[in-house]
DODO-671138 format. One line per 10 residues: number of its first residue (from 1); their letters; for each residue x, y, z of C-alpha. Coordinates in steps of 0.05 Angstrom, whole numbers. Layout:
<tormis>
NUM = a = X:Y:Z  ...
</tormis>
This chain:
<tormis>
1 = xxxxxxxxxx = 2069:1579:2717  2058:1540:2660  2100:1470:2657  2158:1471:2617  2178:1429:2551  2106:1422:2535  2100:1407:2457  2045:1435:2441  2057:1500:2469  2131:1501:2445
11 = xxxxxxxxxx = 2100:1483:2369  2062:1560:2386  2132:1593:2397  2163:1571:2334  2096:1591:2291  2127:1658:2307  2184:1645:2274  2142:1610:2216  2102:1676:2210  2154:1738:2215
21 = xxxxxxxxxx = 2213:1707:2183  2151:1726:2112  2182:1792:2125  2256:1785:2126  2250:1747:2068  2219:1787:2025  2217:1855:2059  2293:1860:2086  2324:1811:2026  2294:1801:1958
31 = xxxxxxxxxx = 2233:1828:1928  2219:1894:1955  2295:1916:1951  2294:1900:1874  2220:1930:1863  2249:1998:1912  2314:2004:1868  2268:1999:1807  2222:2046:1822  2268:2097:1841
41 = xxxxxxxxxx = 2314:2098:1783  2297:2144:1740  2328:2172:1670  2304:2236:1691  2331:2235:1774  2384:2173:1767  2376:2136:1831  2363:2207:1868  2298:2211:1910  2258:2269:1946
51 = xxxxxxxxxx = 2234:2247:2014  2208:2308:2061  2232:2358:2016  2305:2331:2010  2343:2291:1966  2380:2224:1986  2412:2168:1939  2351:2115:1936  2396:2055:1975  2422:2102:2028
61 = xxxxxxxxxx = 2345:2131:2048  2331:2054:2057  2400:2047:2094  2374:2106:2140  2305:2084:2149  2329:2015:2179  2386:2055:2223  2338:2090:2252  2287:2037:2263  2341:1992:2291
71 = xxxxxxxxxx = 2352:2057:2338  2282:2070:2360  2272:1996:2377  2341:1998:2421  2311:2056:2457  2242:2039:2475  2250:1964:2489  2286:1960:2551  2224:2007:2581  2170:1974:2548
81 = xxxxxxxxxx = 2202:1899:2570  2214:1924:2633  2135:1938:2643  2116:1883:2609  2147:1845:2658  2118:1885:2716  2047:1876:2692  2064:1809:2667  2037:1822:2596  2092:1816:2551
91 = xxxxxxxxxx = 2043:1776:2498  2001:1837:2483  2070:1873:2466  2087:1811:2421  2017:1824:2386  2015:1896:2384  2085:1897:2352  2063:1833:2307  2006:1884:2289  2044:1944:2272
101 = xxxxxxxxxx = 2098:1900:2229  2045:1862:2187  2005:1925:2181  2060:1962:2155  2088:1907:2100  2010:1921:2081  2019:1990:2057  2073:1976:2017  2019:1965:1973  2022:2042:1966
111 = xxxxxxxxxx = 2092:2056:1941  2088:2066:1877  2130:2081:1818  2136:2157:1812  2129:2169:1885  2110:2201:1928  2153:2155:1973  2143:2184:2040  2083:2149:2065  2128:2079:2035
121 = xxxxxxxxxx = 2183:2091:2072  2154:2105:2130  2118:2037:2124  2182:2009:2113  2209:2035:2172  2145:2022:2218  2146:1942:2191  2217:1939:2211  2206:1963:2279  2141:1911:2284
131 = xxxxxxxxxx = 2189:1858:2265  2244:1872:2314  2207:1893:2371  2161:1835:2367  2230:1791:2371  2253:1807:2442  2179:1790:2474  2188:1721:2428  2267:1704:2449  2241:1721:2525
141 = xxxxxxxxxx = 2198:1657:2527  2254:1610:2507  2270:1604:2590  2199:1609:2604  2182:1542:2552  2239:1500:2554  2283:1472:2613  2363:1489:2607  2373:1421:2576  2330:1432:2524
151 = xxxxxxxxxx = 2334:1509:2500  2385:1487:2449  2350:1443:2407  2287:1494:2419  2315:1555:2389  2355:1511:2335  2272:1492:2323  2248:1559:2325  2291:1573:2271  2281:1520:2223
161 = xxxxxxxxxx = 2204:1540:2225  2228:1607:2214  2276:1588:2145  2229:1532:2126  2161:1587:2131  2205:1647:2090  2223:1594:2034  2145:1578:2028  2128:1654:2013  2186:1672:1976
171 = xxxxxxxxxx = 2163:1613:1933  2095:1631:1936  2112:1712:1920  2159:1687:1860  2098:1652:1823  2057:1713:1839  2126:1760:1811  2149:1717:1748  2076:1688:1721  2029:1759:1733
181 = xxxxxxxxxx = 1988:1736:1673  1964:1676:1703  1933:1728:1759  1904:1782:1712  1959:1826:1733  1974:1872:1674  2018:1928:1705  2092:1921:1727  2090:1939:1785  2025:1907:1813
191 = xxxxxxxxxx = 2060:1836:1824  2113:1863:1879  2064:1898:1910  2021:1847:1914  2075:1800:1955  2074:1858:2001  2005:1842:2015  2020:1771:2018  2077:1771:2074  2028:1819:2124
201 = xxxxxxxxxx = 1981:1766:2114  2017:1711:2122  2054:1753:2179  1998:1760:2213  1952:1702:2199  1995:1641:2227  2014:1701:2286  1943:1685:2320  1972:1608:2328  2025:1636:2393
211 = xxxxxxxxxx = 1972:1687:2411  1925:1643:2430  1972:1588:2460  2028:1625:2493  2018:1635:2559  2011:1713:2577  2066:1722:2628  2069:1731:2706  2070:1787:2741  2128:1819:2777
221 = xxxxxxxxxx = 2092:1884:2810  2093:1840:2879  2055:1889:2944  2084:1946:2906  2027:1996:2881  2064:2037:2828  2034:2062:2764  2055:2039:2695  2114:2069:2680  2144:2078:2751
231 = xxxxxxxxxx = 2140:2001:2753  2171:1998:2690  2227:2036:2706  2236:1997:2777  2237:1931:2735  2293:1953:2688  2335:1991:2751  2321:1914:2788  2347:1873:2724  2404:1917:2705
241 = xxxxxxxxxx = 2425:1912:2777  2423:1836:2770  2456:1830:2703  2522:1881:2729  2523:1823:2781  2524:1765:2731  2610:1778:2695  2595:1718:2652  2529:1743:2618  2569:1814:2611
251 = xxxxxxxxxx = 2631:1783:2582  2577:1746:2533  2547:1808:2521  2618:1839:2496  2630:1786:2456  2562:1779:2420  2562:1850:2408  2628:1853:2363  2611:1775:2322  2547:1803:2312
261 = xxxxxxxxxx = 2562:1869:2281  2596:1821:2227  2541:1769:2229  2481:1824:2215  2522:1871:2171  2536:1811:2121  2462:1784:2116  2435:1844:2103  2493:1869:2052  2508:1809:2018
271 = xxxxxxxxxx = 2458:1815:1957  2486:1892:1949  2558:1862:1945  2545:1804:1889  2511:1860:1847  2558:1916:1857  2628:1864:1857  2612:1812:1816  2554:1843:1768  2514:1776:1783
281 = xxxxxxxxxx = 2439:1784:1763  2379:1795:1811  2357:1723:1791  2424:1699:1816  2421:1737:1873  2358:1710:1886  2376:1637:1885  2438:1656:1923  2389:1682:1986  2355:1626:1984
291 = xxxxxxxxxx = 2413:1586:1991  2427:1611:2042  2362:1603:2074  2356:1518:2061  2427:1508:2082  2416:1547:2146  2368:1486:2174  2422:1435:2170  2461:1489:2206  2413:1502:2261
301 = xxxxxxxxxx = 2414:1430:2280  2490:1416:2271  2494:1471:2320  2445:1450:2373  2482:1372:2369  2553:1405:2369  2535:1448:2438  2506:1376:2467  2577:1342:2454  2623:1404:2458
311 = xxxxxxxxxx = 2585:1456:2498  2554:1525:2478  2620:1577:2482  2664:1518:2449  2614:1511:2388  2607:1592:2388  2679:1587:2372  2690:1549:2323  2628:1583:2292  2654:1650:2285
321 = xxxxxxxxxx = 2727:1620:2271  2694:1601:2210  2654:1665:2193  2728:1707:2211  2755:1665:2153  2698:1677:2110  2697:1746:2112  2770:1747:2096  2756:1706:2038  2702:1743:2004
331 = xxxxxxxxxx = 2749:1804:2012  2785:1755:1958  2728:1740:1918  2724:1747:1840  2676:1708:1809  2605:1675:1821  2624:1613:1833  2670:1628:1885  2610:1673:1916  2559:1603:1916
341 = xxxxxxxxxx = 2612:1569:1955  2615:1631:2009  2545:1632:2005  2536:1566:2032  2575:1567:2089  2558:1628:2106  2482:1596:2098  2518:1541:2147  2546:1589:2200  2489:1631:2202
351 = xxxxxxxxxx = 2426:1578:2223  2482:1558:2277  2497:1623:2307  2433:1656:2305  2396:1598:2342  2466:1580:2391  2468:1655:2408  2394:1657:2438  2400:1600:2467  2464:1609:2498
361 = xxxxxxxxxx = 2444:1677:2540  2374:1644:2552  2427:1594:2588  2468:1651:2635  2396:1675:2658  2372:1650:2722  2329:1596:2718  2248:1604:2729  2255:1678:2731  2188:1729:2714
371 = xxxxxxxxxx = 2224:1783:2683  2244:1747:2613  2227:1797:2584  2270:1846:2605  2328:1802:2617  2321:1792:2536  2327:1865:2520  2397:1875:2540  2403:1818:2494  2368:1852:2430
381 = xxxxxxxxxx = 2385:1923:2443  2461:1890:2439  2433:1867:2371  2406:1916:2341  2460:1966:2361  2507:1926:2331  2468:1927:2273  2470:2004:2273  2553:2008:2280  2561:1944:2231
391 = xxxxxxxxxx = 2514:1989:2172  2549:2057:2187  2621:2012:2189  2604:1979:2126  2579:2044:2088  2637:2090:2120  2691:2053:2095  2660:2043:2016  2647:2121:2023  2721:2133:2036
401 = xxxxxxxxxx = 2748:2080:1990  2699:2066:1938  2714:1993:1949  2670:1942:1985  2715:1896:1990  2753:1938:2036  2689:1948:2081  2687:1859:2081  2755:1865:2110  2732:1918:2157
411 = xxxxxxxxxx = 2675:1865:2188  2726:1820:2199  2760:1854:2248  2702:1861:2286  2693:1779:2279  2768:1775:2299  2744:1815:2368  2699:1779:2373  2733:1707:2373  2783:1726:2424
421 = xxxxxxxxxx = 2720:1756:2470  2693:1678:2459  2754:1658:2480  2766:1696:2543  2704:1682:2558  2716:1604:2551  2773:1615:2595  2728:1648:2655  2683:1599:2654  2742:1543:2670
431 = xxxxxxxxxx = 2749:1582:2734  2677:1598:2750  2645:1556:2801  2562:1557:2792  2555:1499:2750  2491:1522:2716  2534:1583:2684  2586:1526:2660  2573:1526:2582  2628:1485:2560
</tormis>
């Protein structure tokens, strides 16, 4: 097994996060959820779309699309990380998922005003599903690179390349969007879908960077002779016996589940809310992402030196103390200023929990362990289902009250759960004895 802490090799990992974060950007947050809304508002059809025969209101198709990607990654990791680990090739998962996400953003190219949308969506879908699934065979080598001392300041790194690498192609797309005559670009629609382009190339270009230095994993089959999938299923049976055995990684589990649901739900509905509340233009809302973005590097490496002084679960607190009060006060909101102000701490909040929270469970794994991989799926399938109950949460409650606001203050009870899991948790590890589960 490779050495840990080796620079060069930990520079690799956070390329990653340099080349997919492209995506998020532009994909999940600005430019292709102004060019989809544009396209598919119509005089003729309002914001309705056909997709398979059947009519949907343009945002909710999207809103399904990325349910149900979020769904089929949830299902099909823990198998696939499970054999993976037993054939000890979780880097050709990272690729082949790197592959299908960048491939995807590609044929984006293809949606088109007028429709027909369904091959776009399904793109759409099939780039969000590269981008996720591709994240749990990444987060698994954070205990693989870096020792326990240093997986803090690693993640906080990972994503810094990751904000730093989105805010070069979002720049990059905006000359290409806002100056199409300095490209020959004559049609409207040709600059957007040219950024598309841009982020599967950049996606996958600076991808070959961990492919060639990460090391490929170790194999967990042992004298055992099973076929693919039978070792597969072993592995997870083996891990999920180990993590029921591990109460401080489940309480974590718990707790990251219910913060998260508030964490994810606000990122990805926090352009929709400034538009639909506040009327604030898509240039402002622009700006406002990337924010967000800048603000979130300080964050990520406030975080990593707060868990060195305070400890991990103490810093998680006071992390999501301040997102619970957040929450709350953008349920106040009423002007734009007031939303720049959120926006920044939220910006603040968010580098620190993202990067705190992988490092953190990396931390309650056991130490020089093969099966990473699998150990990290409970870990993103706790993600990306909370992703799934914090988009239905968030869309249930404006469908029954017509008011956003009201589905804010709905997230912030899940953020209020989520504290008080933090600090039970806090509490359990005072009493626990193995010192190298002790994150406080």
């Amino acid at each position: 097994m490779e050495a840990k802490n080796n620079p060069k090799t930990i520079w690799a990992w956070c390329m990653f996060d340099w080349a997919n974060q492209s995506y998020n950007m532009v994909i999940t947050s600005t430019i292709f959820p102004a060019y989809y809304v544009y396209i598919t508002t119509t005089a003729k059809n309002k914001d309705i779309v056909t997709f398979f025969g059947h009519n949907y209101v343009n945002t909710v198709l999207s809103n399904y699309m990325l349910a149900a990607s979020y769904l089929i990654v949830a299902a099909l990791l823990p198998i696939l990380t499970s054999i993976a680990d037993y054939r000890g090739n979780k880097k050709r998962y990272l690729q082949l998922f790197t592959w299908l996400g960048a491939l995807a953003c590609v044929g984006l190219f293809w949606l088109k005003p007028g429709g027909p949308y369904e091959f776009g969506m399904i793109c759409f879908g099939l780039a969000s599903i590269g981008y996720c699934g591709g994240f749990v065979f990444y987060n698994s080598y954070l205990p693989q690179i870096a020792s326990h001392d240093k997986q803090d300041s690693v993640s906080a790194k990972g994503f810094i390349y990751g904000y730093v690498g989105s805010i070069v192609v979002q720049i990059i797309c905006f000359v290409v969007v806002l100056s199409p005559q300095t490209f020959g670009l004559k049609d409207d629609d040709m600059p957007a879908r040219i950024s598309f382009l841009i982020v599967g190339a950049w996606w996958l270009g600076f991808s070959i960077i961990p492919f060639k230095m990460l090391p490929m994993g170790t194999p967990n089959t042992g004298s055992h002779k099973f076929n693919v999938l039978t070792g597969g299923f072993k592995e997870l049976a083996k891990v999920f016996n180990k993590v029921k055995q591990m109460p401080l990684l489940k309480r974590y589990l718990s707790a990251f589940f219910f913060y998260s649901v508030g964490v994810q739900t606000i990122m990805l509905a926090a352009a929709n809310f400034a538009a639909k509340e506040l009327k604030m233009p898509e240039d402002s809302l622009i700006t406002i992402i990337l924010v967000i973005q800048v603000v979130a590097v300080p964050g990520a490496l406030l975080a990593a030196k707060s868990s060195d002084k305070y400890g991990n679960t103490r810093t998680l607190i006071g992390l999501v103390a301040i997102w619970t009060a957040v929450c709350f006060c953008v349920f106040l909101i009423t002007s734009s200023t007031q939303f720049y102000v959120a926006a920044v701490v939220v910006g603040i909040v968010m580098g620190g929990v993202q990067s705190l929270s992988r490092s953190t469970y990396s931390k309650y794994l056991p130490q020089n362990i093969p099966d990473t991989a699998s150990f990290f799926s409970f870990y993103d399938v706790t993600e990306k289902l909370s992703i799934v109950v914090g988009l239905f949460c968030f869309g249930f409650v404006e469908a029954m009250t017509h008011e956003m606001r009201d589905s804010t203050l709905a997230l912030d009870g899940f953020f209020a759960v989520g504290l008080i899991l933090l600090i039970l948790l806090f509490i359990a590890e005072k009493r626990h004895t193995n010192p190298v589960n002790k994150l406080n």
